[in-house]
N, C-alpha and C positions, 0 to 999 in steps of 0.2 A: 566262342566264349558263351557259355551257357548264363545266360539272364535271371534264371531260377537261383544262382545263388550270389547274385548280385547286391551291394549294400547301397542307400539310399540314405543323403540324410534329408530328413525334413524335420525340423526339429518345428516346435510351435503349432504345430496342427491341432487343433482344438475338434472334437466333435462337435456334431448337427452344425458348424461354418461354412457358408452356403458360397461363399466366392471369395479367396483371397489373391491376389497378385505378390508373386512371388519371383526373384531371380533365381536362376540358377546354375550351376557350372558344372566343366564337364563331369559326367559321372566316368569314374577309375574304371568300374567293372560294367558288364551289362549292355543297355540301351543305351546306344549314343546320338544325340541331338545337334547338328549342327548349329554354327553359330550362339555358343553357348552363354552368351551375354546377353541371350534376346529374353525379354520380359513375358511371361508364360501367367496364362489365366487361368487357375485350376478352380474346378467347379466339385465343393463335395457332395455327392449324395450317398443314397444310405446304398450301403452295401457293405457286407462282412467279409473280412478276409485276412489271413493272416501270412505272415514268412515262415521259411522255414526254419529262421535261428531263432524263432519262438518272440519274435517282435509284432504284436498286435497294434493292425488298424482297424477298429472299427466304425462301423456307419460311414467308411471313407470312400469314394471313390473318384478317381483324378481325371480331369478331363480338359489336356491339353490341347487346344487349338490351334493348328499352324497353318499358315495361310498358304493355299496349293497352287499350284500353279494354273491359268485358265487353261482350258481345253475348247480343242473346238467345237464352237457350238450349234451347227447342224447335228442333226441324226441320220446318222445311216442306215440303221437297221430297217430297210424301207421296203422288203421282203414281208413284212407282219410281225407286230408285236405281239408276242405269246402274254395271252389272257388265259384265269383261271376258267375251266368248265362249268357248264350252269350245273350237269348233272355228277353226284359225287363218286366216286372212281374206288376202284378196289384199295381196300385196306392191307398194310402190308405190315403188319404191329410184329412180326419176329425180327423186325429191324429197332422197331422201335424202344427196346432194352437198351441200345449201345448209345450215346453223342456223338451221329454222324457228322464228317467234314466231308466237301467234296472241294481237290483243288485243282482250279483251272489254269490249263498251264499254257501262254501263248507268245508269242514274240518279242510285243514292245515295239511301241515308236517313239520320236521325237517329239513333244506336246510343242516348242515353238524351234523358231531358225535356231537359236541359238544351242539347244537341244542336238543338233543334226552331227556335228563333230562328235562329242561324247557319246554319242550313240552307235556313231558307226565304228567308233574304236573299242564301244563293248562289243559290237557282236566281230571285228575280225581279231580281239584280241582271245576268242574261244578257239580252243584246241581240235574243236568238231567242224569248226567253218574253216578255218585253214589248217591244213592237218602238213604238220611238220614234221620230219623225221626225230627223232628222238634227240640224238649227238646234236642237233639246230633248235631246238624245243627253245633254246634263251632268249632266242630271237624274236618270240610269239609276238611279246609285248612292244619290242621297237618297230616291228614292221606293222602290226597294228595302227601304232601311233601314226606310221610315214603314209600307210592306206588311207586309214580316216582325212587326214591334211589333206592330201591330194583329191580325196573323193567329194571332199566336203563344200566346197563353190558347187558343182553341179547336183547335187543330193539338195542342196539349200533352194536350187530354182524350180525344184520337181516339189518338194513342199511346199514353199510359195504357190505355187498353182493350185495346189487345193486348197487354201486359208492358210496357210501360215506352220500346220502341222499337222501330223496323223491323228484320226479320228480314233484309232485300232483301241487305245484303255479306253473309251466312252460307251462304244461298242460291247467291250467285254465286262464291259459293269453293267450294261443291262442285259446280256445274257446271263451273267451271273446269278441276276437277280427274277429273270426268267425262269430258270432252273431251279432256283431256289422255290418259287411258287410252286413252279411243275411237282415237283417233290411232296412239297406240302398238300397237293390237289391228291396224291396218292398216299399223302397219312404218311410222310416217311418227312421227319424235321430231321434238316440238317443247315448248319452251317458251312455257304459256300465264298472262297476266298479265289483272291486274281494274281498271278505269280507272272511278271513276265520276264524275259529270260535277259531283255538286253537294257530294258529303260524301267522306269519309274509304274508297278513298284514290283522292282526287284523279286524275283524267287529269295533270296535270302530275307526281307524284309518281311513277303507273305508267311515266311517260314517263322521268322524272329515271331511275328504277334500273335501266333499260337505260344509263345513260348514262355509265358512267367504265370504262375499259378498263387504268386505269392500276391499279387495286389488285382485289384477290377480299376485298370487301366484303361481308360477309353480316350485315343489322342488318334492325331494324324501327324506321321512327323514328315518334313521337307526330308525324300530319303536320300540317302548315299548308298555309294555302293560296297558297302562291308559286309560281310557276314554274319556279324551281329546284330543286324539293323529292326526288323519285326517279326515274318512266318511261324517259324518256332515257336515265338512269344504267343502265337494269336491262339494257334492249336491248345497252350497247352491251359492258355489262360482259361480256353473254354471247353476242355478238360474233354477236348476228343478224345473216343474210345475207338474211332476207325475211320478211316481215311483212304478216299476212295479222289485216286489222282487221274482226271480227264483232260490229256493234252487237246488243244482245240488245233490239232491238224488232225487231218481225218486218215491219212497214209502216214506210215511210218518211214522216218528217217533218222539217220544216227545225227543229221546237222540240226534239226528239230527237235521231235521228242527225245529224242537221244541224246541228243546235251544236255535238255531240262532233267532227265532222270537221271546224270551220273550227277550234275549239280545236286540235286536232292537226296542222292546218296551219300556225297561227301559231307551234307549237312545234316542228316541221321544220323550218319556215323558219329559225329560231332556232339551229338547229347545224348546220356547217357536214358532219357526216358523215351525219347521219338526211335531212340535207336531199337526198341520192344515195340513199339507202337504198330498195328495191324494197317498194313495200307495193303489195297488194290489198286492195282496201275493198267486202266485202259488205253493200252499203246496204239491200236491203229482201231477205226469205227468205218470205213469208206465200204467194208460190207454188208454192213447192218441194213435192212429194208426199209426203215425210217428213213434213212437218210438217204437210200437212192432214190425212194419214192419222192422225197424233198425236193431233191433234184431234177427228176422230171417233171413237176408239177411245175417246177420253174419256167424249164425249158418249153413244156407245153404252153405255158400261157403267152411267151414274149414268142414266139412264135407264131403267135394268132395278130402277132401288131403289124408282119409283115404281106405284103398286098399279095403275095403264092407263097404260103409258108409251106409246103410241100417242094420247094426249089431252092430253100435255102439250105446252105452248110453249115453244119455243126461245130464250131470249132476249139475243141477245150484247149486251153492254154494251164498249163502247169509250170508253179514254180521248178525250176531246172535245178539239178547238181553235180558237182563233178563225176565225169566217166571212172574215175581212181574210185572212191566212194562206194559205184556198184561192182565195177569189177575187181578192188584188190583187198576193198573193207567186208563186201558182202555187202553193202545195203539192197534194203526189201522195196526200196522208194520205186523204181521202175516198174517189176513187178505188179507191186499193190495199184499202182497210178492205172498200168495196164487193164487188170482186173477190173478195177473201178470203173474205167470207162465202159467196158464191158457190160457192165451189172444194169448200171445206168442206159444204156444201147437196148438192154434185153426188155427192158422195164418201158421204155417208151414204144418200142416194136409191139409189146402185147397193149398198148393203146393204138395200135393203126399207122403210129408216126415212124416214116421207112426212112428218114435223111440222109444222106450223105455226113459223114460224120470226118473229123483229123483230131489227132494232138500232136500237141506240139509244146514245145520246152520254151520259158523265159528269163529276162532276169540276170544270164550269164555274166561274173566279171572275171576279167585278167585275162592272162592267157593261155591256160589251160582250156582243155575239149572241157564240154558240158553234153550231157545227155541230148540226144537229138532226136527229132528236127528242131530247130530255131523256130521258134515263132515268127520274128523278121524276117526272115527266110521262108518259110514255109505263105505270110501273107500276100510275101511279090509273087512265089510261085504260083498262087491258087488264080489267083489276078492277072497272071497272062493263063492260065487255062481257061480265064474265060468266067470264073467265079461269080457271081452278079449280087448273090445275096447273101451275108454271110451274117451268123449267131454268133457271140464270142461266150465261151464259159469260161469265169475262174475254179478251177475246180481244186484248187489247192486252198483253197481261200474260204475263210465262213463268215470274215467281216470285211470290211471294204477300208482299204488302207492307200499305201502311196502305188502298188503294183498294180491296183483296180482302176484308184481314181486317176491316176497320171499315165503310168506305162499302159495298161489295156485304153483307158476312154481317151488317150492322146495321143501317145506316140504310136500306136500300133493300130488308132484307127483312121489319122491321117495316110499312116504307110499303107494300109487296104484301100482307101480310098483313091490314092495316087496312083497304084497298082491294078486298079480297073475296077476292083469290088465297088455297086453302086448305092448297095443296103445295105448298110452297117446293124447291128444290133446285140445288144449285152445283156447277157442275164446278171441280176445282182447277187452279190451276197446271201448266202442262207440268214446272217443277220440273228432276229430271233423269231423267223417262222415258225408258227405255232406245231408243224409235225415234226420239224426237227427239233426244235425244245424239247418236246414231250420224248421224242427218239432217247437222247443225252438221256433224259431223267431214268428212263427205263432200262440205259445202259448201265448208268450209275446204280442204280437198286439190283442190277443182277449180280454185279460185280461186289459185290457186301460180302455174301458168304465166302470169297476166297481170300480175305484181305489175310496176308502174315506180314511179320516183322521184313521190312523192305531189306534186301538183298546192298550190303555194305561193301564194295569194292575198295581198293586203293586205286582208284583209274586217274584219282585226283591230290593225290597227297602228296605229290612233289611239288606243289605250287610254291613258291615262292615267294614267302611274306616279307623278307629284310627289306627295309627302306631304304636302304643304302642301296641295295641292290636293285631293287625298283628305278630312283634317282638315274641308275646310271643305263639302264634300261631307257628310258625316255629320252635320256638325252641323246641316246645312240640315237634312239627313233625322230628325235626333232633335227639331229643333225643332218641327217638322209635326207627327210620332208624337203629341210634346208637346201639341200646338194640341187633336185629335183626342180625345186621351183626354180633356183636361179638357170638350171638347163634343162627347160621345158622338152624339149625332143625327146629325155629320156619317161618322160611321165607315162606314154605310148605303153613301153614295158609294163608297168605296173597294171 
């Protein structure tokens, strides 16, 4: 539903009205607000702006507040905060004609427990993380559903171990906002937005609040998961002329950035102005030099903590994906992962640093192969060879989430430890290191000149909106859930 041609009433709005409290109910077309009886403080200031059916507000602009949800409140980005340079950096003013966007596109986690079910029933209710055969495609949603159920007691106790929820959107709002300096330290203004794929806020949402041109909206809604909810709205409000999409996985994969971009096609495709709109899409950055140099700067330094850092092993651990995925889809994920490690090897070699190096795969669920070695597997093996000191790198990873802080700093460093390894040690997150920051930004400014109108597929237009059909979707899914829990032995399979 395009928001641009959305009708609104507000009847009684008076210019220069500096705060009115107002109710209001659901809107028919457009931006939808949940719980629409809730009491709404709109603050006017001046700003001109008008609709397209020739309905002027002026000096208005709306400024709904809705209360967010808390987040955790540690920082992780404990790698360095990217600060502006003291000395002023190359100008880049043939960019500076357009109203750049840049959009950051990344996972999503669950901000509390409660969070943890609806989250994991977005991400296995995506057609790129459980990939069904076509003639079974109905099923996505009910087995979603019965996954999430079953998954969700022990997903809740690996969250509780870090605070209560994933740090991952706290993290990626201040690298956003990292970025956004970086940019600005090279004279190149842009507005950058956070799209995440499975939780709150939504790619649909990022998308919606580029997308109404007609009023100077400034709110925060409690989102949901619809398609009409902000992104769109945000872009178009602030009347980008180019758009430059930087998934924060560094390798490409069709279950990662690969989701996010046929998402973001299906949602171009959907408005008749984004659907012209000039975007570049940086899909995979794991060979850029910035970013391997980042990485060994890492690795050199937590390397100097250990008492023979010349005897320790290296050990990257990468998020895993199914063997079907490289071998029957083509994914590039092995590959690149390959490569990367590689670049990263070559780059610490010409500093002196000769280590012993593995990867190895984590993360696996169900019971399908996953890309191998196992991590699990590979930490008992290292550990009867005798291993004594070992690095852990996330090298799929730029922010520290529940795969950092729970599976690598717990479950997989108790299992080394048990296994014979006697020095444990982690490199963190890229975070917002100030060489990787600047990396991105410099990715983002080369990637300008090639933005076109984004590539419209139907890879997604059979979805299926009927409610009714939904309804009966879920119950399938809740009745299975149902089956499972009362005969626990079969939960195994799942």
């Amino acid at each position: 539903m395009d928001a641009a041609t959305s009708s609104y009433a507000l009847p009684g709005i008076i210019n220069g009205l500096h705060k009115v409290v107002l109710f209001y109910s659901c809107f028919r077309r457009g931006l939808r607000v949940p719980d629409c009886s809730r009491t709404c403080e709109i603050t006017c200031r001046s700003s001109l702006s008008s609709d397209t059916t020739g309905s002027t507000f002026q000096n208005l602009q709306l400024c709904i507040p809705i209360q967010k949800k808390s987040l955790v409140g540690k920082t992780f980005c404990s790698a360095g905060v990217w600060t502006h340079p003291l000395i002023a950096t190359e100008s880049h003013s043939h960019v500076e004609e357009d109203k750049i966007g840049v959009l950051l596109l990344n996972l999503g986690g669950p901000e509390t427990l409660n969070d943890v079910q609806p989250f994991l029933y977005n991400l296995f209710a995506d057609p790129d993380i459980i990939r069904l055969p076509r003639l079974f495609r109905f099923l996505q949603q009910p087995l979603a559903q019965l996954i999430s159920v079953l998954r969700a007691p022990k997903s809740k106790e690996g969250y509780a171990s870090i605070g209560g929820g994933s740090p991952l959107r706290k993290i990626t709002d201040e690298q956003a906002d990292a970025i956004r300096m970086a940019l600005e330290a090279k004279k190149v203004h842009a507005n950058v937005y956070v799209a995440m794929r499975y939780w709150h806020p939504f790619t649909e949402e990022a998308v919606q609040q580029a997308n109404h041109t007609n009023f100077q909206l400034e709110f925060v809604v409690q989102p949901i998961n619809s398609d009409t909810d902000t992104l769109p709205w945000q872009i178009k409000r602030d009347r980008i002329t180019k758009l430059v999409v930087l998934p924060l996985y560094p390798q490409f994969s069709i279950s990662t950035t690969g989701s996010s971009i046929r998402l973001l096609q299906t949602l171009f495709r959907e408005d008749k102005i984004l659907s012209r709109l000039p975007v570049a899409i940086i899909q995979s950055w794991y060979q850029r030099q910035g970013y391997v140099n980042s990485m060994a700067d890492l690795i050199e330094k937590e390397l100097q903590s250990f008492a023979s850092p010349e005897e320790v092993m290296i050990f990257f651990s990468a998020h895993g994906v199914p063997v079907t995925y490289v071998r029957d889809a083509g994914d590039p994920y092995k590959d690149q992962m390959e490569e990367c490690i590689y670049l990263i090897m070559q780059e610490l070699k010409a500093r002196g640093i000769n280590n012993d190096h593995k990867l190895a795969y984590q993360s696996r669920v169900g019971p399908v192969q996953w890309l191998k070695p196992y991590t699990d597997e590979v930490l008992v093996e290292l550990g009867k060879k005798g291993v004594k000191s070992l690095l852990a790198v996330p090298v799929s990873f730029v922010s520290e989430h529940i795969e950092t802080l729970e599976e690598i700093d717990m479950e997989y460093k108790e299992l080394a430890l048990e296994s014979g390894v006697e020095n444990w040690g982690r490199v963190p997150a890229l975070g917002c290191t100030s060489t990787f920051i600047t990396d991105l930004a410099d990715a983002v400014i080369e990637a300008l000149p090639s933005a076109t109108a984004i590539t419209t597929t139907d890879a997604a237009a059979g979805s299926n909106q009927d409610p009714i059909g939904y309804a009966i979707k879920m119950l399938l899914g809740s009745f299975l859930a149902f089956i499972l829990l009362v005969f626990p032995a079969l939960k195994n399979r799942v």
